[in-house]
C-alpha positions in Angstrom: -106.9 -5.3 195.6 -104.4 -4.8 198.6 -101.3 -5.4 196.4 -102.8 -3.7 193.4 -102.8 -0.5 195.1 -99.2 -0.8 196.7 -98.0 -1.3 192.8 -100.0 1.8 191.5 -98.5 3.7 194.8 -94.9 2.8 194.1 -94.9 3.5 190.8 -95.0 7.1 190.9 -92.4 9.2 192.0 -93.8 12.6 193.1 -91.4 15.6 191.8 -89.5 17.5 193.7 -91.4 16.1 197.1 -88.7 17.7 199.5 -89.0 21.2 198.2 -92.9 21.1 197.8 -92.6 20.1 201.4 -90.7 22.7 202.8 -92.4 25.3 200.6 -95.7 24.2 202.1 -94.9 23.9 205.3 -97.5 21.4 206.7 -95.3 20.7 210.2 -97.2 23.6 211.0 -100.3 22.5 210.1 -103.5 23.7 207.6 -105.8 22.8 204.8 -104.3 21.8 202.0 -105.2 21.2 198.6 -103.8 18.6 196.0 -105.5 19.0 192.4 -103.3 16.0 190.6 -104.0 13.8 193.3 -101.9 10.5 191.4 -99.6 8.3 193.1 -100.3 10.5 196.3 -97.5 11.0 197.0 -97.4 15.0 198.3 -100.8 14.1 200.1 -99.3 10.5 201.8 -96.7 13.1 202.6 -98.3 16.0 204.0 -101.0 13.9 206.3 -98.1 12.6 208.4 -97.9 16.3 210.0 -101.3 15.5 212.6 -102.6 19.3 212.1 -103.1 18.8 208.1 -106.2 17.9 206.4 -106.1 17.6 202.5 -108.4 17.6 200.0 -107.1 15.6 196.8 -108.4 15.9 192.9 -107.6 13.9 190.0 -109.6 12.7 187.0 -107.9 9.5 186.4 -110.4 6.8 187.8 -107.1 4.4 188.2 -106.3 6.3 191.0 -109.2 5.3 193.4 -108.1 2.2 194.9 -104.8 4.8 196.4 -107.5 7.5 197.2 -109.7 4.4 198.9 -106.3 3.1 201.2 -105.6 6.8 202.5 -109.3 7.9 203.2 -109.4 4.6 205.3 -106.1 5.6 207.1 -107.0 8.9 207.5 -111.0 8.9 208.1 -111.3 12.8 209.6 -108.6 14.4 207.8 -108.6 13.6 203.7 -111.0 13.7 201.0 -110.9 12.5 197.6 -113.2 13.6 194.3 -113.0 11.9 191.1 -113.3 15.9 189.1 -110.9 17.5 187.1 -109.2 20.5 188.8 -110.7 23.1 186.3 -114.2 22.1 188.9 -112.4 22.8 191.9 -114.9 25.2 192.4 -118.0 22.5 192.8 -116.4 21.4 196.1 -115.0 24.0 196.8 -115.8 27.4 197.1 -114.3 30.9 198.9 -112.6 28.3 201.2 -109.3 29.3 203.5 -107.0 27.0 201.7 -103.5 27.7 203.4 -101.8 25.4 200.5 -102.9 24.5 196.6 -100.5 22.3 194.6 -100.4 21.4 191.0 -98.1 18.8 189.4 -98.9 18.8 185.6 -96.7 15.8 184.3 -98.2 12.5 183.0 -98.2 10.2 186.0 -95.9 7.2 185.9 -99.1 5.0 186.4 -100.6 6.3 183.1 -97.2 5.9 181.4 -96.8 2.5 182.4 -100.0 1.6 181.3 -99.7 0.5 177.8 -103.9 0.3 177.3 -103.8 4.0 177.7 -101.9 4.8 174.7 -99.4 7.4 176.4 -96.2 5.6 176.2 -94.3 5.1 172.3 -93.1 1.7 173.1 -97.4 0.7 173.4 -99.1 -1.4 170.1 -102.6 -0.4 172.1 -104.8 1.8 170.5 -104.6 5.1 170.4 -106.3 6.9 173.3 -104.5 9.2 175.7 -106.9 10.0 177.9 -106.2 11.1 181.5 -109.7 10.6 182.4 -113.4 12.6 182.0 -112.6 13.1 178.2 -115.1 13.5 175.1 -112.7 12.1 172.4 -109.5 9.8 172.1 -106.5 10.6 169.9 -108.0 7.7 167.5 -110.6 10.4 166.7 -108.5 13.3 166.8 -106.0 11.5 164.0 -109.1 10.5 161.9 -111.2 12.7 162.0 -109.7 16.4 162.2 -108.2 17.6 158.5 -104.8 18.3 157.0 -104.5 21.8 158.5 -106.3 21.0 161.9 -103.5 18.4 162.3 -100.9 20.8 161.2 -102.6 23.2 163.9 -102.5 21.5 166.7 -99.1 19.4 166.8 -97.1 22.5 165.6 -98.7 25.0 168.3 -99.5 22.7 171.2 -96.5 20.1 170.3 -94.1 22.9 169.2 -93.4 20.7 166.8 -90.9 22.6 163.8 -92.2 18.9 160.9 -95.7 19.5 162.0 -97.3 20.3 158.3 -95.0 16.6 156.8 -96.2 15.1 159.5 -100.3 16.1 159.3 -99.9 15.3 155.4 -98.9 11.9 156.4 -101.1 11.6 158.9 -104.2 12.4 156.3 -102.1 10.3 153.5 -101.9 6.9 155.9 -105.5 6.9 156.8 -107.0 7.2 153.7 -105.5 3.8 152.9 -106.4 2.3 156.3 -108.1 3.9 159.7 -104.9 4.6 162.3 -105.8 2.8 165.3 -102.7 1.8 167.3 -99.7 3.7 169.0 -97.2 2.2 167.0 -99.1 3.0 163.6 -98.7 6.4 164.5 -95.0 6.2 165.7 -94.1 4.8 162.2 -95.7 8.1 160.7 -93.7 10.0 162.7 -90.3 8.4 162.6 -91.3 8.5 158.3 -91.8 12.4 158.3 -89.4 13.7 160.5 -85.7 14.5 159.6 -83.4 12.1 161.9 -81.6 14.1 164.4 -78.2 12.3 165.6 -77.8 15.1 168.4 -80.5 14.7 170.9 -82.0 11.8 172.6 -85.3 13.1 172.6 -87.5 10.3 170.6 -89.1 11.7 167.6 -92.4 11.0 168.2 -92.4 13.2 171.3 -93.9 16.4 170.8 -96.3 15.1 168.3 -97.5 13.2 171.0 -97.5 16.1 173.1 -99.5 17.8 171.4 -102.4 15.3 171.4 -102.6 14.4 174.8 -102.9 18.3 175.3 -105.4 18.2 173.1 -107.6 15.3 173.9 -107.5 16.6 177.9 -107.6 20.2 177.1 -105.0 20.5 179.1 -104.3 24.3 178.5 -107.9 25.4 179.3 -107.9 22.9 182.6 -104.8 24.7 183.7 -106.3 28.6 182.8 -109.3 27.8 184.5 -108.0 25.7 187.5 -105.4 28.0 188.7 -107.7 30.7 188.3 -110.0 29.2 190.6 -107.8 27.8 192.8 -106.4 31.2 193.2 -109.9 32.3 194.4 -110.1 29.6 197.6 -106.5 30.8 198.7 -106.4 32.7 202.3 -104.3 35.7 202.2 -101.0 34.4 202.6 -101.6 31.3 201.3 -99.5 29.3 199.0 -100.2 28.2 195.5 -97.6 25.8 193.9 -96.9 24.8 190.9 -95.0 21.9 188.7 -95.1 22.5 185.1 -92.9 19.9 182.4 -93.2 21.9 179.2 -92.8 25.5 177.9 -96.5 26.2 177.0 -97.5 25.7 180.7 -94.6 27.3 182.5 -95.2 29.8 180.3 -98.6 30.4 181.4 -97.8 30.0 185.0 -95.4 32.8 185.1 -97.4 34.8 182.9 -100.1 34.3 185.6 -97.8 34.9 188.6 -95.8 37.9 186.9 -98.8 40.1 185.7 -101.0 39.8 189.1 -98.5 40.3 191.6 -97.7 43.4 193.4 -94.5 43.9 191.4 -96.1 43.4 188.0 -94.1 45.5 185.4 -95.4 48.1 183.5 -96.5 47.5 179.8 -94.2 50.5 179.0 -92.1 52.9 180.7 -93.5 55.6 178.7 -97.3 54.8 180.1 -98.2 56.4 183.2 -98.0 54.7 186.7 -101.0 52.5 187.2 -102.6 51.1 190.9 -101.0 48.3 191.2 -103.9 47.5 193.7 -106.5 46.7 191.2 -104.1 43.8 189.5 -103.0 42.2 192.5 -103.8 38.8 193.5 -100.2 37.8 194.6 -97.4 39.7 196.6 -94.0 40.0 195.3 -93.1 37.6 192.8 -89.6 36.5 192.6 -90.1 34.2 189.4 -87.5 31.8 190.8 -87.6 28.1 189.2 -86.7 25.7 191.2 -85.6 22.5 189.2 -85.3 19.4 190.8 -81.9 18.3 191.8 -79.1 16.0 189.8 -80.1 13.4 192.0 -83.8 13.3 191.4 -82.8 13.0 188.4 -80.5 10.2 188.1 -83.2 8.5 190.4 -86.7 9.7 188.0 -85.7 11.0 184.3 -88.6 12.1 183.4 -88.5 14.8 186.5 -85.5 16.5 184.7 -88.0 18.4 182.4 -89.8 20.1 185.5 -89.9 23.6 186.5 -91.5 24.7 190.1 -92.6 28.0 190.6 -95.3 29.3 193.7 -96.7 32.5 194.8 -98.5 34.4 197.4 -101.5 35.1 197.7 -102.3 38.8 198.5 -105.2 40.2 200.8 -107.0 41.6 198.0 -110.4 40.6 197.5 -110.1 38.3 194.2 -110.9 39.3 190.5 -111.6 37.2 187.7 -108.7 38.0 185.5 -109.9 38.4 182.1 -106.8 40.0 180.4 -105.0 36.5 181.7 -107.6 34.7 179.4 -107.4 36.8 176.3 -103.5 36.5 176.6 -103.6 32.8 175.7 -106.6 32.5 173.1 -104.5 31.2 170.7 -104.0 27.9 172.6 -108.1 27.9 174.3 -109.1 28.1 170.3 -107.1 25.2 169.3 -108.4 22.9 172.2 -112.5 23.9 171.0 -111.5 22.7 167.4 -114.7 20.4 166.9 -113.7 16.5 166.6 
């Protein structure tokens, strides 16, 4: 078990760990909160400061036996649920969190994992499941129709070939069930025009699309930050790594409209009190990109944006507008399998 967990722990490189660091500040210490617990790294990293305590999330139940190692090491000062971070708010609850941070990427330990369906270069089956999941993409692929496909990879995979590649989809399976990653890469590779100018492998935001899908990743996020946001102490930090449009997106969406510098929807509308809208101080909506040699060191890493606010000392409100804003995506993910 010993050597199982140091291979799981080194085989995930947290992104951007310096800046989260010194954006956090745990030298001078506080409670902090890590919702995509993984690897551990940001938590291994912020319990060598003595003054920390951190409570870690993740769904994934692959990540226990690195939960299990650092709750030994650190008996009075970390905590670990297996809970998605969308039910923050069953542990947690009008807390005075000092930090919250969120790295959405697929973990290098559910990459590597071949079973888990995540990866191109896997024959497993199809599943793609980060954990605490109704359905697999197996189901999603043979079960949802033609324009439910179409649906789904062209708005959460951005995906331009989405309606040639449903139509194939629905054509393969009615000669034989699509069970296995590399059934499904074959699909792809057949429908889509071949590009000779990027790298990115075809099957890519297809893939995208149903891993979003199968974890509801968009309505996790909505609801997670939004609670998260709630258990933040004036002043207190929340911090986020996002690895695709949709969710940076939403992030700065989220950050932009509830701050204390929020623009107005028109500069012929009157002034409105910026009081009742503010759950963060000044935004700056600056990225912060991990450096060239991050990159050289992690690829996948050169995809991710980090952006953080401030939480205000307004008393929190549930943002509703924030919800409506993003429908589109929430409607998708409730499409019945």
């Amino acid at each position: 078990m010993k050597n199982q967990t140091t291979s799981l722990e080194f085989s995930h490189f947290p992104v951007m760990l310096s800046e989260i660091i010194d954006i956090s500040s745990p030298s001078k210490g506080g409670f902090f909160v890590d919702c995509t617990f993984g690897g551990g790294g940001y938590t291994r990293e912020i319990l060598k400061f003595p003054n920390t305590r951190v409570i870690g999330f993740d769904r994934d139940a692959t990540v226990l036996s690195i939960a299990k190692k650092l709750k030994k090491r650190f008996k009075n000062r970390f905590k670990f649920y297996q809970l998605r971070f969308s039910q923050i708010d069953k542990i947690l609850n009008n807390d005075q969190v000092d930090t919250i941070i969120f790295d959405l990427g697929l973990s290098s330990i559910q990459l590597k994992d071949f079973k888990r369906g995540f990866s191109f270069k896997s024959k497993d089956n199809l599943d793609m499941s980060m954990g605490l999941t109704d359905i697999s993409a197996q189901q999603v692929i043979n079960n949802l129709n033609e324009k439910q496909l179409k649906l789904i990879i062209k708005i959460l995979g951005e995906e331009k070939e989405a309606s040639k590649i449903a139509k194939n989809i629905v054509r393969a399976r009615s000669e034989k069930r699509i069970t296995r990653v590399d059934q499904l890469v074959a699909i792809i590779e057949k429908s889509k025009k071949k590009n000779f100018h990027t790298k990115i492998n075809p099957s890519t935001k297809t893939f995208q699309a149903l891993r979003i899908f199968v974890n509801k990743e968009i309505t996790e996020l909505i609801n997670g930050i939004i609670k998260a946001t709630k258990i933040l102490k004036p002043g207190g930090k929340i911090l986020i790594v996002s690895f695709h449009s949709i969710e940076d997106k939403i992030v700065k969406y989220f950050f932009n409209n509830f701050s204390q510098n929020r623009s107005k929807p028109s500069r012929y509308l009157p002034e409105e009190n910026n009081e009742n809208f503010m759950l963060f101080e000044k935004y700056t909506n600056k990225v912060i990109k991990p450096t060239v040699c991050e990159i050289k060191k992690n690829s996948p890493s050169r995809s991710a944006k980090l952006r953080f606010a401030i939480r205000s000392k307004n008393n929190f409100f549930y943002p509703e507008n924030f919800l409506k804003k993003f429908n589109k995506y929430l409607d998708i993910e409730n499409l019945h399998v």
